[in-house]
N, C-alpha and C positions, 0 to 999 in steps of 0.2 A: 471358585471365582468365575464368573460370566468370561465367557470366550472372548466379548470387546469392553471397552472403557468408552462412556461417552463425554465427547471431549467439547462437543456443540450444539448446540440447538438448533432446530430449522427458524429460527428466527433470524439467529446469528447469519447461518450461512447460506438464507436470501437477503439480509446485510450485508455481506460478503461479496456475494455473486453479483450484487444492483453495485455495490463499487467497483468492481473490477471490468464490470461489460459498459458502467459509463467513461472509466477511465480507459479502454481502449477507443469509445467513439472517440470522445476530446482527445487521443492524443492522433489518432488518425485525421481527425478533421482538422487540427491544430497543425500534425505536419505539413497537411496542405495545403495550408497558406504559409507556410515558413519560409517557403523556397520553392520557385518555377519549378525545379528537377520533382517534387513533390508533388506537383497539381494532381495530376492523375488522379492521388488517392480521392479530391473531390466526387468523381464520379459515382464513389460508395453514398456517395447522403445526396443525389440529383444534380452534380457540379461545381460549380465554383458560386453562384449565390446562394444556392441553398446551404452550404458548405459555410459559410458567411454567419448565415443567418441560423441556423443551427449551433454552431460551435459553440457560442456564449449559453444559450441554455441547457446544453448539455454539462456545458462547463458547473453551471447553477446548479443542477441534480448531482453533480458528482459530488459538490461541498457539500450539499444537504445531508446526502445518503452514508457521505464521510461523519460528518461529525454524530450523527445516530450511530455508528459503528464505535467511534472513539468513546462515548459515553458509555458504550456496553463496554469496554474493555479496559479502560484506563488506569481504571484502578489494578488490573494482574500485570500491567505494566509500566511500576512504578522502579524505579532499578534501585537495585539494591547491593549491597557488599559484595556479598554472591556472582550480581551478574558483572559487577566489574571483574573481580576473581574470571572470570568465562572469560571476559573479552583480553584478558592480558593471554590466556591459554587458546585462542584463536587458532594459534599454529597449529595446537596439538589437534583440535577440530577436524582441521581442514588435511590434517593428513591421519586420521582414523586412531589417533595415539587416548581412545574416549575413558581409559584407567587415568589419566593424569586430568583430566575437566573435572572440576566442582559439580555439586548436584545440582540441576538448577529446578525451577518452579514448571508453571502455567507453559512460559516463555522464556527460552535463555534469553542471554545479554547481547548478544547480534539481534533478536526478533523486536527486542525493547530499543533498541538505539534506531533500526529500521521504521518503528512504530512511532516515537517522538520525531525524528524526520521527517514522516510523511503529517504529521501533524503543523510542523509548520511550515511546509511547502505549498500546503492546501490553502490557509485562508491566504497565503502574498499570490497565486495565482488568482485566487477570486479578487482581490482587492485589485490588482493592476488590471485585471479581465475586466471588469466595472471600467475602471479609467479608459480605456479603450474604445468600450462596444459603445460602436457605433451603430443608429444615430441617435441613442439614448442621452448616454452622458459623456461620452469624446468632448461634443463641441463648448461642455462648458470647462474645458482645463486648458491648459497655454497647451501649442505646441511643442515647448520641452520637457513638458509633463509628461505628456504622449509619446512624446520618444525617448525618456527614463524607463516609462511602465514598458513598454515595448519589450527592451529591453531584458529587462526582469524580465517579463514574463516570461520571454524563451528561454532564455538562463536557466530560469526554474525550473520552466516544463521538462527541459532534457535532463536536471538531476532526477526530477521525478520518476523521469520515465526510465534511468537509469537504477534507480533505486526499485522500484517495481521489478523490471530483469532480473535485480540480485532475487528478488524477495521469489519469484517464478522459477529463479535453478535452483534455489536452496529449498523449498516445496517437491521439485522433482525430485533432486538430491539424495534427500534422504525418504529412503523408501517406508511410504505407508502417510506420507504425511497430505497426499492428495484427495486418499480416504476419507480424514478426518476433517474437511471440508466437504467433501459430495454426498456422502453417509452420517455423519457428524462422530463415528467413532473410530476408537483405534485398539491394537488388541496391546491386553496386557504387556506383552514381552518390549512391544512397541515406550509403550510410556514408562516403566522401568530404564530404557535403556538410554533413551534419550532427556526425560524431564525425569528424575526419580527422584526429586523432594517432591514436584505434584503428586507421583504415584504413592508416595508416603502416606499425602495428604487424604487419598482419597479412601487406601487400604488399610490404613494405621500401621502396615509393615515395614 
């Protein structure tokens, strides 16, 4: 057998990489309009109006680049029996007990529940992001419109960007799996240990 498994394509993980560097602009420029203690961060994108004026397009390429990512993958993230089985054994995960976790696929049942999360976090920040940006389309909604999507919208942004966190330690976590993003492979022992029905899939063993 080859010394690695490829687990990605460079198409995948310049998909990958174009969400994850727009989704740090938006949420830095997004923190900094959230709250005065935050301004500062404006200085990264020219201030406080570029900061403005910025945010909502960046906001736009990160849905775009999103949902090109979710149609490459959606389908290896449909859940299944299996990955419920995973998520009831979580505990054992999280404390190395990995003889009692079920085989799982592509992606366990944390990466899949992570993945439809961030699927519908995405379009209700674009949707309220639209009601908002100003001075496009703000001025045609009441102003309780505007301050509902408000609202929401930072609501959502910090589960987002809480859910990303998870999604960044559980990457470092478990070692090898940063690899498989920057290289697109991973070695044998690697996907055996952690996906061994994909490794099944891939070695017929």
């Amino acid at each position: 057998m080859s010394r690695w498994i490829h687990r990605y394509s460079a198409g995948e993980r310049s998909n990958h990489w174009a969400v994850a560097i727009s989704f740090v602009l938006a949420a830095l420029s997004g923190i900094a309009l959230f709250h005065p203690a935050f301004f500062f961060l404006s200085h990264l994108f020219g201030g406080g109006t570029w900061d403005r004026i910025l945010h909502p397009y960046i906001g736009v390429f990160l849905a775009l680049v999103f949902i090109l990512l979710a149609l490459r993958f959606w389908r290896r993230n449909v859940i299944r029996p299996r990955d419920r089985e995973w998520m009831r054994h979580m505990g054992d995960e999280l404390h190395n007990r990995d003889e009692r976790m079920p085989e799982t696929g592509k992606y366990n049942g944390g990466q899949k529940v992570l993945f439809w999360t961030v699927v519908m976090l995405i379009p209700i920040l674009l949707l309220t992001g639209i009601v908002i940006w100003r001075p496009w389309f703000a001025p045609a909604f009441p102003l309780v419109v505007l301050r509902i999507a408000v609202l929401i919208h930072a609501v959502v942004a910090w589960l987002m960007i809480l859910a990303i966190i998870v999604h960044v330690y559980a990457a470092l976590w478990v070692k090898g799996s940063v690899r498989a993003m920057t290289r697109g492979t991973v070695s044998p022992a690697w996907a055996k240990h952690h996906h061994r029905a994909w490794y099944r899939e891939l070695t017929g063993k």
